[in-house]
C-alpha atoms as one frame of an Amber mdcrd trajectory, in Angstrom:
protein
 216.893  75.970 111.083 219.718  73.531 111.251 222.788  74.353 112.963 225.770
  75.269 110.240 228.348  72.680 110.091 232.113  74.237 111.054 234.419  74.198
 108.220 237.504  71.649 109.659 240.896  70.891 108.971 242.306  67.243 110.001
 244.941  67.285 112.837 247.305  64.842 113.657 247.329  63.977 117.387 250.707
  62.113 117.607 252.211  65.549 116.209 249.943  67.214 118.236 251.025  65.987
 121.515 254.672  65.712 120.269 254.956  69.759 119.372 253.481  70.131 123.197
 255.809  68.155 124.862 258.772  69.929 122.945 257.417  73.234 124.099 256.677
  72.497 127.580 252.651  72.742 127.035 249.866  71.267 127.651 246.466  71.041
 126.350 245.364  72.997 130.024 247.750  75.685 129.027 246.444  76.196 125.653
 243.164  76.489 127.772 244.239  78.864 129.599 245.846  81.009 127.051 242.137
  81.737 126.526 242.907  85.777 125.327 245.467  84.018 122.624 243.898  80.930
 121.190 240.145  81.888 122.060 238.907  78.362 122.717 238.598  76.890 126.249
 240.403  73.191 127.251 237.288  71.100 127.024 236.211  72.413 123.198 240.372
  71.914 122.316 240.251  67.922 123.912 237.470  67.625 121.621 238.516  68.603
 118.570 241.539  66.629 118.783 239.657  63.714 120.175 238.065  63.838 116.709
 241.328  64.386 114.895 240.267  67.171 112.964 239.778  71.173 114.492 238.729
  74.876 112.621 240.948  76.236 110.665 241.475  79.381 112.501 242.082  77.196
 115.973 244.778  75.063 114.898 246.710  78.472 113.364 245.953  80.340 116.481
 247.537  77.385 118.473 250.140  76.972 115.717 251.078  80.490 116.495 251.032
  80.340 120.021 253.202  76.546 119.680 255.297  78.501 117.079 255.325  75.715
 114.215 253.437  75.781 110.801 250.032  74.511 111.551 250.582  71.785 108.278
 253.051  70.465 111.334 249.887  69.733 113.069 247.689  68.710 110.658 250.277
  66.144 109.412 250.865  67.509 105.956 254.497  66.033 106.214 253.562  62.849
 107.475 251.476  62.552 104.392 254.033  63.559 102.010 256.165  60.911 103.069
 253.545  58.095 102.872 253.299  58.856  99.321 256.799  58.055  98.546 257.348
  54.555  97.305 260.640  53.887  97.788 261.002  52.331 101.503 264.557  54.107
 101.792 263.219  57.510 101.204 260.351  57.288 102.871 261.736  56.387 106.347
 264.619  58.916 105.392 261.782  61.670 105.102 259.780  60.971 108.041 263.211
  60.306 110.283 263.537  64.388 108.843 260.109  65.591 109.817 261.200  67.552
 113.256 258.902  70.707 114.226 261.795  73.035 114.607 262.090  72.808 110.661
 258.705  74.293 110.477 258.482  77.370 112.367 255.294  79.368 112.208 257.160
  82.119 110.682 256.999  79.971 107.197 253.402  79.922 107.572 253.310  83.959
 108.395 255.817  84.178 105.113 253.276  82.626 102.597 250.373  84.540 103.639
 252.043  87.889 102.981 250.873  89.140  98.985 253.185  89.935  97.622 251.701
  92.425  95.361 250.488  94.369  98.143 253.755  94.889 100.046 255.400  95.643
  97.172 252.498  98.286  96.468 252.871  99.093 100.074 256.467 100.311 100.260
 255.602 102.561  97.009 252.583 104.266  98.914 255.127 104.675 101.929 257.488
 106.683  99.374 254.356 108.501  97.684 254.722 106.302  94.507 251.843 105.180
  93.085 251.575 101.907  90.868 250.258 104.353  87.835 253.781 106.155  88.565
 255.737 103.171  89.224 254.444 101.381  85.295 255.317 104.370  83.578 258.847
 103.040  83.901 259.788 100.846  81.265 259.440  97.017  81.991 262.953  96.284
  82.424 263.515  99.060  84.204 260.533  97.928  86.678 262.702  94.618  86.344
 265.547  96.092  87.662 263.644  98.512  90.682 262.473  95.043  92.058 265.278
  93.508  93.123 267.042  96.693  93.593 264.859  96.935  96.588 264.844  93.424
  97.668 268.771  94.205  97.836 268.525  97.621  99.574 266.057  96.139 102.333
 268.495  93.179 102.441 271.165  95.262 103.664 269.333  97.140 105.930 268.633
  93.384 107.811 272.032  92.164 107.349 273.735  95.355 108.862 272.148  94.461
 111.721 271.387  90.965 112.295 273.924  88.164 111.288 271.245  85.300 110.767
 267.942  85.307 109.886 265.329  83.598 112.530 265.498  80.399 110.023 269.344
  80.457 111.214 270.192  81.265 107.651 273.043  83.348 106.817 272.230  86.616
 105.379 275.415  88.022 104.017 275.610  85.258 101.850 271.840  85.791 101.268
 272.649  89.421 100.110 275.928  88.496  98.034 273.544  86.019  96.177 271.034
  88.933  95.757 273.102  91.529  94.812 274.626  89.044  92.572 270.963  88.685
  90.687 270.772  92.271  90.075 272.519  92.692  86.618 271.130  89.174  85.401
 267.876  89.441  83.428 266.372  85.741  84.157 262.884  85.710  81.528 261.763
  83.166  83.795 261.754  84.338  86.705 258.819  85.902  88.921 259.583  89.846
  88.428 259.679  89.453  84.897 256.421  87.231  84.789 254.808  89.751  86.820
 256.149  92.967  84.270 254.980  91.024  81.484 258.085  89.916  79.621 258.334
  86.924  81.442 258.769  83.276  79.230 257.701  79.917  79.996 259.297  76.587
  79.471 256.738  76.295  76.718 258.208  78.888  74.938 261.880  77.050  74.410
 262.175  75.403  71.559 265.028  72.954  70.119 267.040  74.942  67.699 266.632
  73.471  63.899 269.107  71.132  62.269 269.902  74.368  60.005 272.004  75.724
  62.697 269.679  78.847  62.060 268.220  80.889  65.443 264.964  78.864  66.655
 262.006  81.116  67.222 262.565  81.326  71.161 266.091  82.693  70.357 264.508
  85.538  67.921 262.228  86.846  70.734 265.112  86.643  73.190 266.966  88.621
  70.601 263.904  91.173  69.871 263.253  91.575  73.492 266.619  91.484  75.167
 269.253  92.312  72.706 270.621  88.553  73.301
């Protein structure tokens, strides 16, 4: 039998190298950080020789270089080629800097959600079965209720988030969400009374309600 090709990602060596030299590395030390990255110095000089590595190497060495591994596989870079305009494109890559892209963004994404969420109700001895027997707007409303309690939990204690971002103006933005039922947004998607844009329609000539105003009146009381 035929050995199974590995499954690769590209990798862009000139971010690479520059994302080393920023954080005082080398390709030896990500060698030697064998316990961490799990791949010795010859099979990582390799790899990048061929401009193109596993998946699960360039995140482990995107996690131990602490930038999101589409920094190294020049996700950015390739963004910007595919804008037209010669301004905007050299202002885009001039903006491509690895501090922008922690590895923390990449962590982020890959948390569900749905289980988290789920999660935090198990912690609590809620069950999902107990948590739907609330009505949807009240489920709605228990969302960002705890996005906002959790918030100020964090922002009690810690000025800035580690994306420098302020988070008592985070949490005033937050708490301001709380009263205001949004139909498109992600909580009420997820509850199932949730609209799209495909549901707004152009009110008639008539001056009479348009059909997307009747269900936000049926629904919502609006």
């Amino acid at each position: 039998m035929g050995n199974k090709s590995t499954a690769t990602v590209p990798v862009n060596k000139k971010r690479f190298m520059e994302v080393l030299k920023l954080r005082k590395c080398s390709i030896r030390k990500l060698g030697d950080a064998y316990d961490e990255i799990e791949r010795t110095e010859k099979t990582i000089r390799r790899y990048l020789d061929k401009g193109e590595m596993p998946p699960d190497l360039l995140d482990k060495i995107a996690k131990f270089l602490n930038v999101h591994p589409d920094y190294l596989s020049g996700v950015y870079d390739a963004k910007a080629d595919r804008i037209e305009d010669a301004y905007l494109h050299s202002l885009f890559h001039s903006s491509i800097n690895p501090e922008k892209y922690p590895y923390l963004l990449k962590a982020r994404r890959d948390i569900d959600y749905n289980s988290y969420f789920e999660n935090i109700l198990t912690m609590n001895n809620i069950t999902m079965e107990h948590f739907r027997t609330l009505l949807p707007m009240e489920r709605v409303m228990f969302r960002k209720e705890m996005v906002v309690a959790i918030l100020q939990v964090v922002a009690k204690h810690f000025i800035h988030d580690s994306l420098g971002n302020d988070l008592a103006d985070k949490l005033s933005y937050c708490e301001d969400l709380v009263d205001d039922f949004d139909p498109f947004s992600y909580f009420a998607e997820l509850e199932g009374i949730g609209l799209s844009e495909d549901d707004i329609e152009l009110p008639p000539d008539d001056g009479e309600p348009s059909d997307f105003e009747k269900r936000m009146q049926e629904k919502y009381g609006k």
